[in-house]
N, C-alpha and C positions, 0 to 999 in steps of 0.2 A: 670578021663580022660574026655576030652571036649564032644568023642562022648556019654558016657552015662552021663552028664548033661544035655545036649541037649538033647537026647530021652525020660530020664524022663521029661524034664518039659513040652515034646510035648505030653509025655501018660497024664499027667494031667491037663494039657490046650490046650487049640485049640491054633493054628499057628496062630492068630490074637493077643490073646492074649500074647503070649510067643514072637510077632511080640512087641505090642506096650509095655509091661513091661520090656520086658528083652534086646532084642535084640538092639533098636533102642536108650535106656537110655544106652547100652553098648556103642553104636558104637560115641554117642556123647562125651563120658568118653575118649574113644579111641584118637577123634582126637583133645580134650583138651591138653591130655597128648602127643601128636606129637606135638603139639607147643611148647611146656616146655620142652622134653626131649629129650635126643637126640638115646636111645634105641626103645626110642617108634615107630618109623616109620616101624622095622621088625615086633614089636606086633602087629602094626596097620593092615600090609601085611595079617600076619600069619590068622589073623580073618577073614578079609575081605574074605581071597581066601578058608578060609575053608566054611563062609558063601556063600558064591556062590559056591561052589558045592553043600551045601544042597540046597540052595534054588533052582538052579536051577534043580534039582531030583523032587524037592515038582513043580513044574513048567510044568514040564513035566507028571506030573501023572495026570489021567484023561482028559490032556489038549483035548484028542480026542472027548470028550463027550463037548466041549464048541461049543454053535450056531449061538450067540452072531456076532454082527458087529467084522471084523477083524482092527487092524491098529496094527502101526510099531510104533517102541517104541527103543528108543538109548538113552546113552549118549551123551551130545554136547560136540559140538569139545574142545579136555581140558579137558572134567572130565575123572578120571582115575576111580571115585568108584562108582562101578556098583551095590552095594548091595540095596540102594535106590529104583532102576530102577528094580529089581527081585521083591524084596518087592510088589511095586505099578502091577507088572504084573500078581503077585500071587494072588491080591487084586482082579484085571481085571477079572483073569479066573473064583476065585470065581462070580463075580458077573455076567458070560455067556458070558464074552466079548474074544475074541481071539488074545490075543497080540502076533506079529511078530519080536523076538526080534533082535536086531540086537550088542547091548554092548557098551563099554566105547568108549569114542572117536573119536566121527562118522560125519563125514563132514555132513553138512546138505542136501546136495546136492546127495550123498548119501544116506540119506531117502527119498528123492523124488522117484528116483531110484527104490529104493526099495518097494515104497508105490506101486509106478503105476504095477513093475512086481507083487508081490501078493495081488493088487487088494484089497488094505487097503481102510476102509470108512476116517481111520484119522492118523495123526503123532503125538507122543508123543514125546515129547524131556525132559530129568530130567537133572536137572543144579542145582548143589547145589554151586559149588568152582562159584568164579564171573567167567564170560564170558570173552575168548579173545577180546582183541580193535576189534570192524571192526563186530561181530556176530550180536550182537541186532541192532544195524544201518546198515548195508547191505545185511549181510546173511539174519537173518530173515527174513525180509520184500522179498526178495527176493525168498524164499521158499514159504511162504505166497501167493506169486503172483503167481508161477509155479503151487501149488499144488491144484487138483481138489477138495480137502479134507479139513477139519479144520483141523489147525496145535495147537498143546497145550504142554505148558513147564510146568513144576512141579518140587518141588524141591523151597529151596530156593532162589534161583533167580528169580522164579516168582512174589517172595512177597518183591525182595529187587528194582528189574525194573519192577515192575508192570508195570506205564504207558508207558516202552520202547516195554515190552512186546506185549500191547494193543495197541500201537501206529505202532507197527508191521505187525499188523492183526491177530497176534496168540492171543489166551483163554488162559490164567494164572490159572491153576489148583491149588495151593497155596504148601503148605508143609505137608498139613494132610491127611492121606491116603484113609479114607472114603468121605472126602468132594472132594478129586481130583476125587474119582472113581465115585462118582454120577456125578460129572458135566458133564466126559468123559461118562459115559452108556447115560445121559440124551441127550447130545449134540449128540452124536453117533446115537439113536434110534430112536430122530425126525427127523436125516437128511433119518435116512433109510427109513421111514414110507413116507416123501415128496417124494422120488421119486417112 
């Protein structure tokens, strides 16, 4: 049964590892086979939604004990899969930072919203599917300017619109989970130290 392959491989690896072996070479497998087949989009579901309920358990545990800069962290508008986005938060909290999640499919405008009410140092936005027409050339930029905070996308469409990204005024965190998490702890910790 899925639940006890999962908990053995979490009793004999840490969640980073069982994160970049198992979990994240699945989920690429996964949505290979949604392109080719036409069962695969319930397997794809069935994964996804039992992976976000573990991860987000693993998310929630100890999150109290984080000290760390807060910020808000969504899906853009369009991505429907959220597992990326638990992933890079799970990453977050290990490393002291306090992500505000908010999930798939989230007007950008929205996380501004939400940034200002709980008093976020930044926004995270994960975009892996391309981006609707109208996001990186108006939204973006648009957020960008409202928001008192650094805005940063992750996810493959940071690496595929880099210079729309950067032309934005958002930070392009890239696609790999430890290089996004340092840039956001490092970008996060010199703004809090400047003020």
């Amino acid at each position: 049964d899925l639940d006890d392959v999962y908990d053995e491989a979490l009793s004999l690896h840490s969640i980073e590892n069982v994160t970049r072996q198992v979990v994240l070479p699945l989920l690429e497998r996964l949505g290979e086979r949604w392109k080719k087949l036409d069962d695969a989009i319930a397997e794809e579901h069935f994964f996804a939604t039992y992976l976000r309920s573990k991860l987000g358990a693993r998310l929630q545990h100890r999150m109290r004990y984080a000290t760390g800069p807060r910020f808000v962290a969504a899906c853009a508008p369009g991505e429907q899969h959220e597992v990326g986005l638990l992933l890079f938060a799970i990453e977050a909290r290990n490393a002291g930072l306090r992500p505000v999640l908010l999930g798939a499919d989230t007007p950008l405008a929205d996380m501004a919203l939400a940034q200002r009410r709980c008093g976020g140092d930044g926004i995270v936005i994960s975009s892996s599917v391309g981006p609707r027409a109208g996001v990186l050339e108006r939204d973006l930029p648009e957020l960008v300017a409202s928001a008192a905070v650094p805005v940063f996308i992750g996810g493959a469409t940071s690496v595929r619109h880099r210079s729309a990204v950067t032309a934005a005024g958002a930070i392009p965190l890239g696609a790999d989970l430890e290089d996004g998490i340092r840039l956001l702890a490092t970008t996060l910790l010199s703004q809090e130290h400047a003020t």
